[in-house]
Chimera marker file (.cmm) of the C-alpha trace (Angstrom):
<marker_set name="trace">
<marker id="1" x="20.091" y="-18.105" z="-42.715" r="1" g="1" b="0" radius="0.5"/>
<marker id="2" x="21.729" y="-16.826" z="-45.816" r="1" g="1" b="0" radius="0.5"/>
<marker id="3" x="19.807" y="-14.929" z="-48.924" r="1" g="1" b="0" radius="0.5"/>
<marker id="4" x="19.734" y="-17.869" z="-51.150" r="1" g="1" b="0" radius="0.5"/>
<marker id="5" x="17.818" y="-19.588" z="-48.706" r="1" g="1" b="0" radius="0.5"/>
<marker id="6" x="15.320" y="-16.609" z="-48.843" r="1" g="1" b="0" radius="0.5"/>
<marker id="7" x="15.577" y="-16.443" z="-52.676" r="1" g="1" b="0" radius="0.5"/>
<marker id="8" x="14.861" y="-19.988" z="-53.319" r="1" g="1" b="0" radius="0.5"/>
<marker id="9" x="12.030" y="-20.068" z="-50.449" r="1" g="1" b="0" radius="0.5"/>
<marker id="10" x="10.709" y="-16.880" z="-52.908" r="1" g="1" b="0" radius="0.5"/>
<marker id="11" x="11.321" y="-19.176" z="-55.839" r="1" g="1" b="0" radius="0.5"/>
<marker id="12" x="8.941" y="-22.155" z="-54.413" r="1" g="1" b="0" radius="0.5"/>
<marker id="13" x="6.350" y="-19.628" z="-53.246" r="1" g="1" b="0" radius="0.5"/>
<marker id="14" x="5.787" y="-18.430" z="-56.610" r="1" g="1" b="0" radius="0.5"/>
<marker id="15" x="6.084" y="-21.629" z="-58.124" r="1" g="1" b="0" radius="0.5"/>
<marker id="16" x="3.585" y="-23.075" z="-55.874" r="1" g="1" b="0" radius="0.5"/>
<marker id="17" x="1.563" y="-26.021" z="-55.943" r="1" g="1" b="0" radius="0.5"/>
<marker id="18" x="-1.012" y="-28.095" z="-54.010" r="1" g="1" b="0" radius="0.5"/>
<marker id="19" x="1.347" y="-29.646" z="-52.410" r="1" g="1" b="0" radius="0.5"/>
<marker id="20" x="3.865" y="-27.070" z="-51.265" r="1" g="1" b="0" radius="0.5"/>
<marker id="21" x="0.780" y="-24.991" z="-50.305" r="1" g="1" b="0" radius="0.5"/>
<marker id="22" x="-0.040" y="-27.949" z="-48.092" r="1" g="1" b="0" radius="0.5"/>
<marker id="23" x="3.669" y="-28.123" z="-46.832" r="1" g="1" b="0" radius="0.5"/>
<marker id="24" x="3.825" y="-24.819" z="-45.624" r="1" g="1" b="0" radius="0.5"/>
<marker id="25" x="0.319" y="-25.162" z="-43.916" r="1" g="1" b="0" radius="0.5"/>
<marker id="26" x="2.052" y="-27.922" z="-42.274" r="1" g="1" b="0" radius="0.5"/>
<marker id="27" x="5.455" y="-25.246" z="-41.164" r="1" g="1" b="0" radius="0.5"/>
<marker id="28" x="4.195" y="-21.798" z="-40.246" r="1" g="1" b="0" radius="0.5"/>
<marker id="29" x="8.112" y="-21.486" z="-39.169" r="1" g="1" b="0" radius="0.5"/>
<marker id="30" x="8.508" y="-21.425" z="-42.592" r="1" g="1" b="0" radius="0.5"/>
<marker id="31" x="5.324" y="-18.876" z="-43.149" r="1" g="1" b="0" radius="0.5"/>
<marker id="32" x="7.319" y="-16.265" z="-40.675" r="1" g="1" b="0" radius="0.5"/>
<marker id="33" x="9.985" y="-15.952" z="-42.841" r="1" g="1" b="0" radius="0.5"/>
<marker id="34" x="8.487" y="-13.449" z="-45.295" r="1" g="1" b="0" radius="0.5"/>
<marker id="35" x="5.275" y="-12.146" z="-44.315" r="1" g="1" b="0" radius="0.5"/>
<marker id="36" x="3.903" y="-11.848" z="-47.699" r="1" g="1" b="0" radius="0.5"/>
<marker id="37" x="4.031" y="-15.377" z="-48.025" r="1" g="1" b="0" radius="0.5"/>
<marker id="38" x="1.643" y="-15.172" z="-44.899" r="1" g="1" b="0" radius="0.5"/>
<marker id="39" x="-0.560" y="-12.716" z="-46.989" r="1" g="1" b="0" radius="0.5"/>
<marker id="40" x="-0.548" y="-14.364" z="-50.208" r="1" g="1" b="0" radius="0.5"/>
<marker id="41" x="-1.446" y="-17.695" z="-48.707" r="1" g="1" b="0" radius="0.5"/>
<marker id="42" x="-4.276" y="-16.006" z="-46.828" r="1" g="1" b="0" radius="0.5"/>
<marker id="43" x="-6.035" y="-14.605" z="-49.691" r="1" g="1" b="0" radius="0.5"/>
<link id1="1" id2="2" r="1" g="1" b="0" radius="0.2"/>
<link id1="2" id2="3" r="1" g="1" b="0" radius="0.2"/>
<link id1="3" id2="4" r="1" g="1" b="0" radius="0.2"/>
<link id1="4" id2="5" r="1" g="1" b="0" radius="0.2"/>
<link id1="5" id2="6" r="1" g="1" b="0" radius="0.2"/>
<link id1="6" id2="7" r="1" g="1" b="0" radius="0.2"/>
<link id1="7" id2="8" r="1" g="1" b="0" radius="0.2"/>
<link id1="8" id2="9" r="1" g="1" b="0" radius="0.2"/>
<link id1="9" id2="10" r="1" g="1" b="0" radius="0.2"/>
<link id1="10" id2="11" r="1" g="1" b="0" radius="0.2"/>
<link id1="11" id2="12" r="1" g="1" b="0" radius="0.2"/>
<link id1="12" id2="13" r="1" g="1" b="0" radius="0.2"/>
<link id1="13" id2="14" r="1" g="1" b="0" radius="0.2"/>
<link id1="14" id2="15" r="1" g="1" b="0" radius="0.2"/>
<link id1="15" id2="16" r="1" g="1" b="0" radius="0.2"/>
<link id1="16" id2="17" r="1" g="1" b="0" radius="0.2"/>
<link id1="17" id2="18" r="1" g="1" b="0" radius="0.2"/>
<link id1="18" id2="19" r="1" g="1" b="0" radius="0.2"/>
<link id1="19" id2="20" r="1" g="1" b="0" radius="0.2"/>
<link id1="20" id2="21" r="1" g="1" b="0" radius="0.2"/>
<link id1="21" id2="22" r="1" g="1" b="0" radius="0.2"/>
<link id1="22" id2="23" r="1" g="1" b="0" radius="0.2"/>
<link id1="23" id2="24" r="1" g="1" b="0" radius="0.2"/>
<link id1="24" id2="25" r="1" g="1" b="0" radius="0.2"/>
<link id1="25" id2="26" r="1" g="1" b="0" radius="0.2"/>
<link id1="26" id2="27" r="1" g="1" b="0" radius="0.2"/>
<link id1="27" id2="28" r="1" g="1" b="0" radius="0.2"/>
<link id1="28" id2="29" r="1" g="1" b="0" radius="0.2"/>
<link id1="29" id2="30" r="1" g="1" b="0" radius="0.2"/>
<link id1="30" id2="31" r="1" g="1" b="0" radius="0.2"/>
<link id1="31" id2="32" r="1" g="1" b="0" radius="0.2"/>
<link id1="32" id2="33" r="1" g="1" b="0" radius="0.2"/>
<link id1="33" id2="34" r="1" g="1" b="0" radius="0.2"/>
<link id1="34" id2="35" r="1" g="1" b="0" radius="0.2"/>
<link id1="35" id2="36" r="1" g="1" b="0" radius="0.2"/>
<link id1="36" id2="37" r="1" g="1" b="0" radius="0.2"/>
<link id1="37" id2="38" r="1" g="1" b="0" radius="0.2"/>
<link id1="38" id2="39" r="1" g="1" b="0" radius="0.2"/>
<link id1="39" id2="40" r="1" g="1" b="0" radius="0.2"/>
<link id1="40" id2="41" r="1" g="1" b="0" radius="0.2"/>
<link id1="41" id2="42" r="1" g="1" b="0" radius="0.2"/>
<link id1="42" id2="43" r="1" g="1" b="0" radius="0.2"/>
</marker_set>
């Protein structure tokens, strides 16, 4: 896994909507990645 991978994971994250919210509820492998992505959804 490079760091544009990460970056543009990052990008969508912060960018997020319904949708991708749903998405990554659907691919906690995705969720592991960055823990704060964990936290953020969580709150």
């Amino acid at each position: 896994m490079n760091d544009s991978f990460d970056l543009m994971n990052e990008l969508k994250i912060e960018n997020a909507t319904k949708e991708q919210v749903v998405w990554l509820s659907e691919n906690p492998s995705v969720v592991r990645l960055n823990g704060s992505i964990g936290k953020a959804l969580s709150e």
